[in-house]
C-alpha positions in Angstrom: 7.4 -6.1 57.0 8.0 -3.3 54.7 10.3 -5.4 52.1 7.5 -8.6 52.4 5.3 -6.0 51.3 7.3 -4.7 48.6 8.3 -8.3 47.3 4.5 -9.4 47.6 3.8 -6.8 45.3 6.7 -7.2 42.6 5.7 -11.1 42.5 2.1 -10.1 42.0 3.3 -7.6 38.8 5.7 -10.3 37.4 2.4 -13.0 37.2 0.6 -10.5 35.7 3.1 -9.8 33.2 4.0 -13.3 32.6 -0.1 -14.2 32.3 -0.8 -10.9 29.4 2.8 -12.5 27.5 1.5 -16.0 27.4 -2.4 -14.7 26.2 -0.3 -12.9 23.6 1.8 -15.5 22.8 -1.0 -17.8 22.3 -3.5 -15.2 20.7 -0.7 -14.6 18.0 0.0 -18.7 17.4 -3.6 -19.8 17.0 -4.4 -16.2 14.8 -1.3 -17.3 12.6 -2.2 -21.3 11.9 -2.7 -21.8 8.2 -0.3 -19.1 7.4 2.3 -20.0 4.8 0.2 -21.1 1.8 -2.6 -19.0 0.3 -5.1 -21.7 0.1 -4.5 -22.5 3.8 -4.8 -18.6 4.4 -8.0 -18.5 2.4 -10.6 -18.5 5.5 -9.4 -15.5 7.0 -8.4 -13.6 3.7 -12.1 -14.1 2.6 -13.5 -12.9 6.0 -11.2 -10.0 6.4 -12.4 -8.8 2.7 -15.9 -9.1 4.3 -14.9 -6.7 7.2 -13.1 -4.1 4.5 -16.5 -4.1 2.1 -18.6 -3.1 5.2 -16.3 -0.9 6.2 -15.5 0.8 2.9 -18.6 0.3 0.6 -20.7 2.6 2.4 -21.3 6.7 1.4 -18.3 8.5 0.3 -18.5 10.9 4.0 -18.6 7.7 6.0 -15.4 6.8 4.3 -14.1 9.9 5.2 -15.2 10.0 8.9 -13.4 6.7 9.3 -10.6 8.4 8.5 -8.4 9.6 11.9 -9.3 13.2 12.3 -6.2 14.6 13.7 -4.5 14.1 10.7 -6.1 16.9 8.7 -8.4 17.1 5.6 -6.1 16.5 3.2 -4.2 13.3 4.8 -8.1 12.4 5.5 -8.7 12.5 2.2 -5.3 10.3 0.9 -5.5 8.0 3.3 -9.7 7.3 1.9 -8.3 6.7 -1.5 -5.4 4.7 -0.5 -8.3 2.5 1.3 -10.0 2.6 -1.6 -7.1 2.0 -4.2 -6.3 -1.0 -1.9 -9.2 -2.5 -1.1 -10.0 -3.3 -4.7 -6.3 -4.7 -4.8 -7.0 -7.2 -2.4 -10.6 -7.9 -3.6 -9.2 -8.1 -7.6 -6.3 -10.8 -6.2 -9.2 -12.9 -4.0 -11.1 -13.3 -7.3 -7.9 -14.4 -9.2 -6.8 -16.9 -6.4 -10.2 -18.2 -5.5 -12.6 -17.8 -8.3 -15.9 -18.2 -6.8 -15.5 -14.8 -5.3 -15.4 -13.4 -8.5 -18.9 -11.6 -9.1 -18.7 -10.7 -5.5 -15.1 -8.9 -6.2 -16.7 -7.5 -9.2 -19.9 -5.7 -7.6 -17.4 -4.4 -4.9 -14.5 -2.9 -6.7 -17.6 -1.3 -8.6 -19.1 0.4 -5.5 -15.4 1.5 -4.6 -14.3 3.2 -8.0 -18.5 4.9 -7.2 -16.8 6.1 -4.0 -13.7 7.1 -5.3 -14.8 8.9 -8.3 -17.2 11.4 -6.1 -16.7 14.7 -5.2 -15.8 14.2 -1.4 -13.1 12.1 -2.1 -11.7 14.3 -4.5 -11.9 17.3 -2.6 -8.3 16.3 -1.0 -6.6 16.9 -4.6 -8.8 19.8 -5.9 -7.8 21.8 -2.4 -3.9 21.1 -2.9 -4.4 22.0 -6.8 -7.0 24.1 -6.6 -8.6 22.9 -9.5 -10.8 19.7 -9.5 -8.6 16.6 -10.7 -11.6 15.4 -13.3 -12.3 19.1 -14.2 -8.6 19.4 -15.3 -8.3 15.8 -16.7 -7.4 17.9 -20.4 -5.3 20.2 -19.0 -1.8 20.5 -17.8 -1.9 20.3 -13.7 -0.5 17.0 -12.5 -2.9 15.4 -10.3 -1.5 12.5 -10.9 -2.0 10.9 -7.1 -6.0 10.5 -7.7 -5.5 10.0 -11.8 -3.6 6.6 -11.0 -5.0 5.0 -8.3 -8.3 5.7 -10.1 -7.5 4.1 -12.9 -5.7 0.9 -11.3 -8.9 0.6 -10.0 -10.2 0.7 -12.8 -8.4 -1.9 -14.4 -7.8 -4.4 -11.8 -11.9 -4.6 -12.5 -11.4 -5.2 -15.9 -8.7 -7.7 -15.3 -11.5 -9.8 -13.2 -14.2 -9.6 -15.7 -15.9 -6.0 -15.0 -18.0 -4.3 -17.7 -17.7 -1.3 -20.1 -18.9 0.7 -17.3 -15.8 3.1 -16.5 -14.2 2.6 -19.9 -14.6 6.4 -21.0 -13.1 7.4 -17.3 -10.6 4.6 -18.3 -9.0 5.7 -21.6 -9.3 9.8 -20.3 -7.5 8.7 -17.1 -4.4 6.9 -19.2 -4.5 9.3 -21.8 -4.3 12.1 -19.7 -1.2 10.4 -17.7 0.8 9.4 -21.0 0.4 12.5 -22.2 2.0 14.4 -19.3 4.2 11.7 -18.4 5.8 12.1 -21.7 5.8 16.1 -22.1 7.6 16.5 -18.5 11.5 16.2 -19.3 11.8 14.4 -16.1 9.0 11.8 -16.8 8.2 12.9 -13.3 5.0 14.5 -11.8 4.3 16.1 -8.7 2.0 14.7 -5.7 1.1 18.3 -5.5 2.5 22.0 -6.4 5.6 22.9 -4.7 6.6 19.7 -3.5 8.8 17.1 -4.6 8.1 14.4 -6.6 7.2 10.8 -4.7 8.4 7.6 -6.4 5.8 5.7 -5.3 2.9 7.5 -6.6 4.5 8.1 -10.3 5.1 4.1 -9.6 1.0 3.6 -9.1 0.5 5.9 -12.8 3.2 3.3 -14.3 0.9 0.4 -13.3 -2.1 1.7 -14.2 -0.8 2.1 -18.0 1.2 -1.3 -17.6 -2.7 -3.2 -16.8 -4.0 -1.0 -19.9 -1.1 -2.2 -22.6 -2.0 -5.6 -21.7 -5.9 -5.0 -22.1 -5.8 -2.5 -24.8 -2.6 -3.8 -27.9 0.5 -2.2 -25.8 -1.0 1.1 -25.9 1.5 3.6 -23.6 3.9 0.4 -23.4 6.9 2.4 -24.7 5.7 5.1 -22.1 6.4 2.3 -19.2 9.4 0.4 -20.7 10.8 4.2 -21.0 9.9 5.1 -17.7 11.6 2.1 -16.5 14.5 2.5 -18.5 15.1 5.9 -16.9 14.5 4.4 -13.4 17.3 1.8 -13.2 20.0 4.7 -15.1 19.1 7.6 -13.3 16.6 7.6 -9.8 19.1 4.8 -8.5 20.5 5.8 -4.9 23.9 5.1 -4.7 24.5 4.1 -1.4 21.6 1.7 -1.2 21.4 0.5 -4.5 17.5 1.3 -4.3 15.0 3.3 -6.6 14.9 6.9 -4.8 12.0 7.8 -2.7 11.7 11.5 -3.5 13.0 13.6 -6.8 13.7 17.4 -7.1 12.7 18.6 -10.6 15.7 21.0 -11.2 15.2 22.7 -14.8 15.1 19.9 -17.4 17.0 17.1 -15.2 15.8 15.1 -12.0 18.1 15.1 -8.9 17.8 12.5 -6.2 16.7 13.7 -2.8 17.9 12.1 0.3 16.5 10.1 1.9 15.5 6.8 0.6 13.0 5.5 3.5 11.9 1.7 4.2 8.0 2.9 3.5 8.9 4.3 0.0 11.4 1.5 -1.2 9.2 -1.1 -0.5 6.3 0.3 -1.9 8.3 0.5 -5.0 9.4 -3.0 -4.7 5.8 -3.7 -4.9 4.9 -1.5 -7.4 7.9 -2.8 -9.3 7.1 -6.2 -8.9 3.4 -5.9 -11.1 5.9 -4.0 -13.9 8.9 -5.6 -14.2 9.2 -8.8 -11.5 13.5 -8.8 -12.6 14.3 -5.1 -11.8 11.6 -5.9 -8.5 13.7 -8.5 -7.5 17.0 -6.7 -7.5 15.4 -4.1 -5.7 14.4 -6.2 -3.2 17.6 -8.1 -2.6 18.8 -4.1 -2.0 15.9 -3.7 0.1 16.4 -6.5 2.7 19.9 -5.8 2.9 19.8 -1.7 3.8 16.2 -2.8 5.7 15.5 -5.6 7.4 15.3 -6.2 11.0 15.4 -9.3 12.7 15.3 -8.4 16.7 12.7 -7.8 18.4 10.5 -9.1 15.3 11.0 -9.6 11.9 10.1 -6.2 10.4 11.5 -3.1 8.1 13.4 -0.3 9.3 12.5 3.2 8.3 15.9 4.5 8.4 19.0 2.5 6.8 21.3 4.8 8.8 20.7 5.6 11.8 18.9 4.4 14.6 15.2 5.5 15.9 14.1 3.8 18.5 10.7 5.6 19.0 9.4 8.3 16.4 6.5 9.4 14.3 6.1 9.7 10.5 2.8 10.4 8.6 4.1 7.7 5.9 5.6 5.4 8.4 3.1 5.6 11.2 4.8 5.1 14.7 8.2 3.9 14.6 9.3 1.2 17.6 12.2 0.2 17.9 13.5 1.3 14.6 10.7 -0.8 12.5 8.5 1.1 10.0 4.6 -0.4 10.5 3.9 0.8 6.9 7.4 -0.5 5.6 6.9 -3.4 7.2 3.1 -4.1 5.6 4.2 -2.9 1.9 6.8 -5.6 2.1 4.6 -8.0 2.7 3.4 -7.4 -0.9 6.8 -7.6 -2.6 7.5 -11.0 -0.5 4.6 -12.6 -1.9 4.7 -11.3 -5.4 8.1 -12.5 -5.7 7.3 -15.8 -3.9 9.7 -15.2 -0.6 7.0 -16.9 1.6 9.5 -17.3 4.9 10.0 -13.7 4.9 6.4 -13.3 4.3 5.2 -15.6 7.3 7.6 -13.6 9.6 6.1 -10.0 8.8 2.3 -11.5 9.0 3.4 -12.5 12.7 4.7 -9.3 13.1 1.6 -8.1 11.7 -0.8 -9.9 14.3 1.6 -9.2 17.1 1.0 -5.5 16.5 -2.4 -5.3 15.2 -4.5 -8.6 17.1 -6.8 -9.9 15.0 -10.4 -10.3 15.9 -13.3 -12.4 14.4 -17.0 -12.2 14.7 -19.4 -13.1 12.5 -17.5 -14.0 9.4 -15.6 -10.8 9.6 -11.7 -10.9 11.0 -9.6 -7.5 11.1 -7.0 -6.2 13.6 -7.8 -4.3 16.5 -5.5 -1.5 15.2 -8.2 -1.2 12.1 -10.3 0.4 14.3 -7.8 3.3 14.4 -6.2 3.6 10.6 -8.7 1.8 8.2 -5.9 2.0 5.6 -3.9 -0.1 7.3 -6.4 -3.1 7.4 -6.5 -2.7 3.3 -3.1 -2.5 2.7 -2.2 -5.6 4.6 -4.6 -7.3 2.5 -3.7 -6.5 -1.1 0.1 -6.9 0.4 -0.2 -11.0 1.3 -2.8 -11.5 -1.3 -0.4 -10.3 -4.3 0.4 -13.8 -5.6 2.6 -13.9 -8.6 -0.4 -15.0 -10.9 -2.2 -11.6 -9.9 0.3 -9.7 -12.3 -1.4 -9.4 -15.9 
């Protein structure tokens, strides 16, 4: 009676299973139809960028308060920035691939740079420096985390059609960066004082004076061909092949520190591919070899080598089954800049198996939105970064 029981119940555990598998299965198949071709993708790109404006373009505390809590002020305050730096990414790309969302792109990215520009959101970079970055924006401290994803913002509204409205904050911004760019002997800044130097964000400064050469005569386009010069002789890991992910300023020479990470590379590969789509490319080829993971889903790795079957990482977010969730949505970016739309349609299901999207009201965002705001922008300026989005 006792094993009929027992039996009863496993039967009764396997249905359930089997029914919450299939409602997956089919949630993830009838979010995913249309994917594979920007236009057919454009119904729930445009009503995702309505859930990010009403979510972002509010005061500059709500902003912050969305950010998770337990992650202290200053992540609170990077991760609000990154929201904000990508948010007008996506929006600057919607108006490039479907122009009657133009004004609409314009008037947002507008109310963002408002938000990113104020004093709350720069508190994260004043505690770190101790100086406030736009009090400093003559002298010599780096800040150059808030310096360039303020002024991509800035010029991705430009790109679209913006006004003269930030142009002084525009020019001080780039001029500020040059300058220091050029007078380090590394051509290197620091995130913040003490620490080493992350690709990725000197990547976002290179950009940001890339867009303002091809708005303003090549002004600071020796700064970025140099910049990228140095890159491919001397930041190259051996072992991978790929751009490192962190520097070590030792006297007047930069050494590689280990270890080049899935998030970083293919944030570079991004970054790279809006600079200089051939050395992107290459990179990429490196990252899907170190990288990619096919089993259980199509994804990146965090690691190249070694396994980690379940960890945590403030870049990476939660690591399952070796797959980096922010590696996996910044490559997203670089396999649609550089037009490899299978890879792209495999990480977007990856994307809605882990994050289920949900639509109401002409808004669609994943559930997991809900918990890291971030997330929910980078996707979007990842699989809306369409070759013809590069200036």
């Amino acid at each position: 009676m006792l094993k009929a029981k027992t039996i009863k119940r496993m039967v009764i555990i396997c249905l359930i299973v089997a029914i919450l598998i299939t409602v997956k299965v089919i949630w993830v198949v009838s979010a995913t139809i249309g994917h594979g071709s920007l236009e057919g993708e454009r119904k729930e790109i445009v009503h995702r960028a309505n859930y990010l404006t009403s979510m972002v373009c509010t005061t500059p505390q709500d902003l912050l308060n969305e950010m998770p809590s337990g992650i202290g002020e200053q992540f609170q305050g990077e991760w609000a920035l990154y929201t904000c730096s990508m948010t007008s990414a996506a929006l600057a790309n919607i108006a490039i691939l479907y122009p009657q969302n133009k004004e609409l792109s314009i008037k947002f990215i507008g109310q963002i740079i408002d938000i990113a520009m104020s004093e709350e959101i720069r508190e994260y970079d004043r505690l770190r420096w101790r100086e406030d970055p736009m009090d400093g924006i003559y002298g010599n401290l780096s800040h150059i985390s808030y310096y360039s994803h303020l002024a991509w913002m800035i010029s991705r509204y430009k790109q679209i059609g913006g006004d003269n409205k930030y142009d002084g904050q525009y020019h001080t911004l780039c001029r500020s960066m040059n300058r220091r760019i050029l007078e380090s002997p590394i051509m290197n800044l620091p995130t913040y004082p003490g620490e080493s130097i992350y690709i990725p964000d000197m990547l976002v400064a290179i950009v940001a004076l890339n867009n303002y050469a091809s708005q303003y005569n090549g002004e600071y386009s020796s700064t970025v061909k140099l910049w990228v010069e140095r890159a491919k002789k001397d930041w190259i890991d051996k072992e991978t092949g790929l751009l490192a992910s962190f520097l070590v300023h030792n006297g007047n020479s930069a050494e590689i520190e280990p270890p080049v990470k899935g998030s970083y590379s293919a944030l570079n590969c991004y970054y790279l591919s809006l600079v200089d789509p051939d050395f992107a490319k290459e990179q990429y080829e490196c990252l899907k070899k170190n990288f990619r993971q096919s089993f259980p889903f199509a994804g990146l790795k965090e690691y190249h080598d070694h396994t980690c079957l379940f960890g945590m990482d403030i870049d990476a977010g939660p690591i399952i089954f070796n797959i980096s969730p922010s590696g996996t949505g910044f490559v997203i970016g670089a396999a649609t800049s550089l037009e490899d739309m299978e890879f792209r349609n495999k990480l977007l299901k990856t994307a809605e198996i882990c994050g289920s999207t949900v639509t109401c009201f002409g808004k669609s965002h994943y559930l997991l939105a809900n918990v890291a705001l971030v997330g929910e922008a980078i996707i979007l300026a990842m699989r809306t970064s369409a070759p013809q989005t590069r200036m």
